[in-house]
C-alpha positions in Angstrom: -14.1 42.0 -6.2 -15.1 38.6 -7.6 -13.1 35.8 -6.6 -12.1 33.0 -9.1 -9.7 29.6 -8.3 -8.7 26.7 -9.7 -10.9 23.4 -10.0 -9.2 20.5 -7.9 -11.5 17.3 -7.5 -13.8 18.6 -5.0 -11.2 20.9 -3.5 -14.2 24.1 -5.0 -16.6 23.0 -3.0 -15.5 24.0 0.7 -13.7 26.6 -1.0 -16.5 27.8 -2.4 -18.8 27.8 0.9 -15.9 29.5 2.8 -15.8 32.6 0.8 -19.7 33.1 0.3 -20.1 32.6 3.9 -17.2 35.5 4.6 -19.2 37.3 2.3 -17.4 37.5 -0.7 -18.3 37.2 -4.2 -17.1 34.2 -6.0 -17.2 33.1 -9.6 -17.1 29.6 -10.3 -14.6 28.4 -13.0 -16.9 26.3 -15.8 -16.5 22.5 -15.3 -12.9 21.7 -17.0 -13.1 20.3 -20.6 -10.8 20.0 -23.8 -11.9 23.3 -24.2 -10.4 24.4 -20.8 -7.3 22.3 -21.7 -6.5 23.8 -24.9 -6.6 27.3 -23.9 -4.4 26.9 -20.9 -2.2 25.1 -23.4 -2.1 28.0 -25.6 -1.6 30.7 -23.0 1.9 28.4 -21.1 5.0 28.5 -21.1 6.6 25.7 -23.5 7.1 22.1 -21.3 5.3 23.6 -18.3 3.6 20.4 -17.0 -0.5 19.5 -17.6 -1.6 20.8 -14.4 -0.5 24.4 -15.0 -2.0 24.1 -18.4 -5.5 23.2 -16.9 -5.0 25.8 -14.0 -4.4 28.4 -16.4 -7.3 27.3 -18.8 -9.7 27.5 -15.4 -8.6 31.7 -15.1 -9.3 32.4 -18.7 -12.6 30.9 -18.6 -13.3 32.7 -15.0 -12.4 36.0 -17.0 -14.7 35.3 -19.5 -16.8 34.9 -16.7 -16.3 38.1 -14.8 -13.8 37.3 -12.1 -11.0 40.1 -11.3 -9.3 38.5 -8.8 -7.5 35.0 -8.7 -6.1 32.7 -5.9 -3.9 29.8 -5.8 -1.3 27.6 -4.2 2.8 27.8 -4.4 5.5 26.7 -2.1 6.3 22.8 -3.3 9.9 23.0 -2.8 11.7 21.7 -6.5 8.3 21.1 -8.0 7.6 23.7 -10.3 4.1 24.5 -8.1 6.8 27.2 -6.7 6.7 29.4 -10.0 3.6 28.7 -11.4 2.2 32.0 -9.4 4.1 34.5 -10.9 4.4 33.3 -14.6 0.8 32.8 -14.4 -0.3 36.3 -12.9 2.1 38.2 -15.2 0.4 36.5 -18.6 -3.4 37.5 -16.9 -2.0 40.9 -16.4 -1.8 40.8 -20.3 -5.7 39.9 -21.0 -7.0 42.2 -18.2 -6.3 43.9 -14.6 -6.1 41.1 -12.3 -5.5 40.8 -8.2 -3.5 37.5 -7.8 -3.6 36.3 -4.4 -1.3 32.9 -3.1 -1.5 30.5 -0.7 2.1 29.4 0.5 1.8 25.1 0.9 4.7 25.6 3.2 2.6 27.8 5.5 -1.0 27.2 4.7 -3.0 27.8 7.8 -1.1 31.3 8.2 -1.2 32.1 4.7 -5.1 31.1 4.2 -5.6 33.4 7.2 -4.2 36.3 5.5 -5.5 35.4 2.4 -9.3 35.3 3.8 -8.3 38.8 6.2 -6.8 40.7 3.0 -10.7 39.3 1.0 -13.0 39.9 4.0 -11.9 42.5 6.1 -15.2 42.8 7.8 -14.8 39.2 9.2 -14.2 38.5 12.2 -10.8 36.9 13.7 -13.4 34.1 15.1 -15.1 33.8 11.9 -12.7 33.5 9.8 -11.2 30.6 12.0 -14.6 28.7 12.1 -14.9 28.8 8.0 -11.3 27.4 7.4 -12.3 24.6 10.7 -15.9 23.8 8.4 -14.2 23.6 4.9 -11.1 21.3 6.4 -14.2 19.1 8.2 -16.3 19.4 4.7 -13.1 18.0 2.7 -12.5 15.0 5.5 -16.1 14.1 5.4 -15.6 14.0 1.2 -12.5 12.1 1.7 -14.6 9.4 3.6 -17.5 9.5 1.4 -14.6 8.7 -1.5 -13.2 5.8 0.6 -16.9 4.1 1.0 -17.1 4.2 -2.8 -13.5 2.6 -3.1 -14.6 0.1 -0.4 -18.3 -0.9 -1.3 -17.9 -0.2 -4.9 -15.2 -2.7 -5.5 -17.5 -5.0 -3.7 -20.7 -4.5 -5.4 -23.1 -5.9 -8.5 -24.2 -2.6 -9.0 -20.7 -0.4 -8.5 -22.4 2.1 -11.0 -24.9 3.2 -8.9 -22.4 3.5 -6.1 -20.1 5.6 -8.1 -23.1 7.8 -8.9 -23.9 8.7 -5.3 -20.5 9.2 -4.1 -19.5 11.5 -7.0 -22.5 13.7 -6.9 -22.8 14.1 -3.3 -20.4 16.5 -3.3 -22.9 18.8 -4.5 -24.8 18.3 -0.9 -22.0 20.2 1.3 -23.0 23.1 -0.5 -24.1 25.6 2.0 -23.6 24.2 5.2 -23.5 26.2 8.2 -22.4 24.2 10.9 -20.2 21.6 11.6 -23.3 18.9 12.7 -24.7 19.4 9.0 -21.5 18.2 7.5 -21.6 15.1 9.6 -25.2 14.4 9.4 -24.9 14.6 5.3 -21.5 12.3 5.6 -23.4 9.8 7.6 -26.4 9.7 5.1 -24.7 9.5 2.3 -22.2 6.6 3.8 -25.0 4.5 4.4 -26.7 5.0 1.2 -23.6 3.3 0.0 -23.0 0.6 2.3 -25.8 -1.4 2.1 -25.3 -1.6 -1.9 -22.0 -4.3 -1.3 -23.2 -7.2 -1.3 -20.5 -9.2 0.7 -17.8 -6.4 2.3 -16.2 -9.2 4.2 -15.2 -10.5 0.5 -11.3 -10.7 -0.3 -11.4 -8.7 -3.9 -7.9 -7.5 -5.2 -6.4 -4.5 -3.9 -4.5 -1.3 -5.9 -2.5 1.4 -4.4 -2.9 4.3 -6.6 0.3 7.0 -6.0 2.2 10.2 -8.0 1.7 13.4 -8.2 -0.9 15.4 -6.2 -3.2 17.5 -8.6 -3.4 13.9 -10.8 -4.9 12.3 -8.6 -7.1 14.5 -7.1 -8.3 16.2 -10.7 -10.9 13.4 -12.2 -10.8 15.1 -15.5 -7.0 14.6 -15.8 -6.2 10.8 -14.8 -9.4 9.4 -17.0 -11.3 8.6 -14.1 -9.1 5.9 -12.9 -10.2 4.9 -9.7 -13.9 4.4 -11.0 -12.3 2.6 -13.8 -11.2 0.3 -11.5 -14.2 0.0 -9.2 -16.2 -1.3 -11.7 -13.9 -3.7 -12.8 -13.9 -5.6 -8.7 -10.5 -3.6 -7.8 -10.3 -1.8 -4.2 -8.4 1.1 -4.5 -6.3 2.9 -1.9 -4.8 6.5 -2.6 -2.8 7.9 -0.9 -3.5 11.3 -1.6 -6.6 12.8 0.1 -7.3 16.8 0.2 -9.0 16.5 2.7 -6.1 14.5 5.0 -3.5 17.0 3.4 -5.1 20.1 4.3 -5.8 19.1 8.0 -2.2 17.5 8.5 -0.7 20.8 6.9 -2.8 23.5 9.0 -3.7 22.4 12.2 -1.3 19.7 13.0 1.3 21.1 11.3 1.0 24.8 12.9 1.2 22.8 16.5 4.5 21.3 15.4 3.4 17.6 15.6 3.5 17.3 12.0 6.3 17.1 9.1 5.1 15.6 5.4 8.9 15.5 4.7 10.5 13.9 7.4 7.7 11.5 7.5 7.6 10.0 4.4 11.2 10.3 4.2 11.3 7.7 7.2 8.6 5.7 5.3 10.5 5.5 2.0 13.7 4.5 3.4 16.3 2.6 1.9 14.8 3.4 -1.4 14.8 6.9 -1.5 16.2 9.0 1.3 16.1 12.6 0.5 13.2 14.9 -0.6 13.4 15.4 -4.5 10.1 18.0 -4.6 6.9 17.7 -5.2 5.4 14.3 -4.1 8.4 12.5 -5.0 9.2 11.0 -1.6 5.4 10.1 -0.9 5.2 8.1 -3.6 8.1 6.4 -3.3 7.2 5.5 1.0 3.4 4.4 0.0 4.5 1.8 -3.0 6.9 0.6 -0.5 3.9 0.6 2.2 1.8 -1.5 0.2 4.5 -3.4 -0.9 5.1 -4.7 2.7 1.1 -5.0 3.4 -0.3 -7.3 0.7 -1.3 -5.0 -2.2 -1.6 -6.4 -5.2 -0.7 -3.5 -7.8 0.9 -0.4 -7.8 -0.6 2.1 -10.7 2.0 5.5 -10.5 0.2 8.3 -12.5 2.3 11.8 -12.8 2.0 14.7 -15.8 4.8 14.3 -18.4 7.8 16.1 -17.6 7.3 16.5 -13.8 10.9 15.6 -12.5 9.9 14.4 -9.0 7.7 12.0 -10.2 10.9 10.8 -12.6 12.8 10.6 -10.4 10.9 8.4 -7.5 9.8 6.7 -10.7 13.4 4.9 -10.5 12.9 4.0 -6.8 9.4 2.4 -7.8 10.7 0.0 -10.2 13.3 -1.4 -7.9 11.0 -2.1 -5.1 8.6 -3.6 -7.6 11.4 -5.8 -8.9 12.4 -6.2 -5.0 8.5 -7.2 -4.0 7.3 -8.6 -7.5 4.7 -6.2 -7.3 3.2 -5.0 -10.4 3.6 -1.7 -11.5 1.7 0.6 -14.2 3.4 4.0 -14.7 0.8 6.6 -16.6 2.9 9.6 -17.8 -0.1 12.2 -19.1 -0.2 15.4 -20.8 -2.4 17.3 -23.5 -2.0 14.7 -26.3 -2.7 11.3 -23.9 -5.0 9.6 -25.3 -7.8 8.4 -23.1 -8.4 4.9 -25.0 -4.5 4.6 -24.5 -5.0 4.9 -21.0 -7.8 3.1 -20.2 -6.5 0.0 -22.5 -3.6 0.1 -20.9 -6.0 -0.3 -17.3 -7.8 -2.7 -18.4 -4.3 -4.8 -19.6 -3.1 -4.4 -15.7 -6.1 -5.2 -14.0 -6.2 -8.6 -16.3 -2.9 -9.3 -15.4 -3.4 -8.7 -11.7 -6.3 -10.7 -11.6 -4.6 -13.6 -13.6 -1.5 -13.7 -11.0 -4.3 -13.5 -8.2 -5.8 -16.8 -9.7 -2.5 -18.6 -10.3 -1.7 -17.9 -6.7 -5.0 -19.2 -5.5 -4.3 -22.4 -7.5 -0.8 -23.0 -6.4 -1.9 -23.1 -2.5 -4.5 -25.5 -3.0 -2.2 -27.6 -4.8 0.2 -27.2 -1.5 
């Protein structure tokens, strides 16, 4: 059995530890490119949304690879996450005999479980509990490593070199073997960073970034937009974090003292009030979040086509109408363009930083 999955941001690297350290063979999907894109593209359904098409890309090249059996996630409610597993393990059947194995969003600590049970029968019960505790710790410790970058790159005369640490220290978490190596290697790599911002008490202008999950997790996909904007003095916040997902979702949520729904559903209120899949409602609650706390742009990235995202899209506008908060909607798929995109960046953060300055002027005036 050789085990293949999905690239996600840095999602493959705790993966990746967790199943070598059970003891099972896994082959690594190639780094995603045009290449990887355009396959996908060829082997999906007609209208199916970019991240299936880059999901599917990443099991064709895994095959090509070697890999015979696949896993991946389902269970996002109206989002079309919830079919993507069995379209996409009935058109692998056709190129060769597959195992397809997926993990149920709706219950992932118990499906994970089974999942890693089903792969590594000779692990133990304790085992198996201590790798999923070390991979949800090694994606928390990525997710803070990412918000140091964010914080001190935006902050910086040299956010390049900032950007360069953070994004290849995921690399570091490879192998570890206990919980005190994660931290140690978070806490180095943290203050690596910090003392490269020159002034962090320094009031620099501040972006939420929101929409659909897999965007903004996935570098390759949403043109590296939050190191787009670090280098240009912008602090972003996003509000998606694998590593804040998958803890809230397994441990918190399997004790009952968690519910995404009914907590962002709170949060979005009187804009949206009902789930509409996906990450529709999140979106919707953090704009408004930022909205009420002083942000000074919203930028709403989502795959073409994704209906959730549409539809909190509506919600977005009003309250940035409601706030006068600006608001930069990317809708991206196969044929985006990434000098469209990143024009269209560096067109918002002008105009952010303009209204900034006029703002500045008007209270010394008062």
């Amino acid at each position: 059995m050789k085990v293949s999955y999905p690239h996600m941001g840095y999602l493959s690297i705790p993966v990746f530890n967790m199943l070598t350290n059970l003891g099972v063979e896994v082959v690594e999907a190639p780094a995603i490119t045009k290449k990887t894109l355009e396959l996908g593209s060829l082997y999906s359904p007609e209208g199916v949304c970019l991240p299936y098409k880059i999901n599917m890309g990443n099991f064709l090249e895994s095959i090509d690879k070697g890999a015979d059996t696949f896993v991946t996630v389902c269970g996002a409610g109206k989002c079309r996450l919830g079919f993507y597993n069995a379209v996409q393990k009935i058109q692998l059947s056709k190129t060769k005999d597959v195992g397809f194995y997926t993990i149920d969003t709706n219950h992932l600590f118990t499906s994970l479980y089974h999942f890693l049970q089903t792969v590594a029968p000779q692990a133990s019960r304790l085992e198996i509990v201590k790798q999923i505790t070390m991979a949800i710790k090694t994606l928390k410790a990525l997710d803070a490593i990412n918000n140091a970058k964010n914080f001190y790159g935006s902050r910086s005369n040299t956010p390049d070199a900032i950007i360069d640490i953070a994004n290849n220290s995921a690399r570091a978490f490879t192998h570890c073997q206990a919980l005190r190596d994660i931290k140690d290697k978070q806490d180095t790599i943290i203050q690596l960073i910090r003392p490269m911002s020159e002034d962090t008490a320094s009031e620099t202008p501040k972006i939420g970034l929101v929409g659909e999950f897999y965007m903004l997790l996935e570098p390759y996909v949403n043109y590296r937009i939050e190191d787009v904007l670090i280098k240009r003095g912008i602090e972003v916040k996003k509000f998606v974090n694998t590593g804040a997902w998958v803890y809230s979702n397994t441990l918190l949520s399997s004790l009952g003292l968690y519910n995404e729904e009914k907590a962002y559903q709170k949060q979005a209120s009187p804009y949206l009030n009902h789930h509409v899949g996906g990450d529709g409602l999140k979106s919707v609650g953090t704009t408004l979040w930022c909205a009420r706390n002083g942000y000074d742009g919203i930028i709403h990235v989502y795959p073409f086509g994704c209906m959730p995202e549409i539809v909190a899209q509506y919600a977005l506008k009003n309250i940035a109408h409601d706030f006068n908060l600006p608001l930069l909607s990317l809708s991206v798929d196969e044929h985006s363009s990434d000098v469209g995109v990143l024009t269209r960046l560096e067109a918002f953060v002008d105009c952010i930083k303009r209204k900034n300055s006029a703002n500045k002027t008007a209270s010394y005036s008062l």
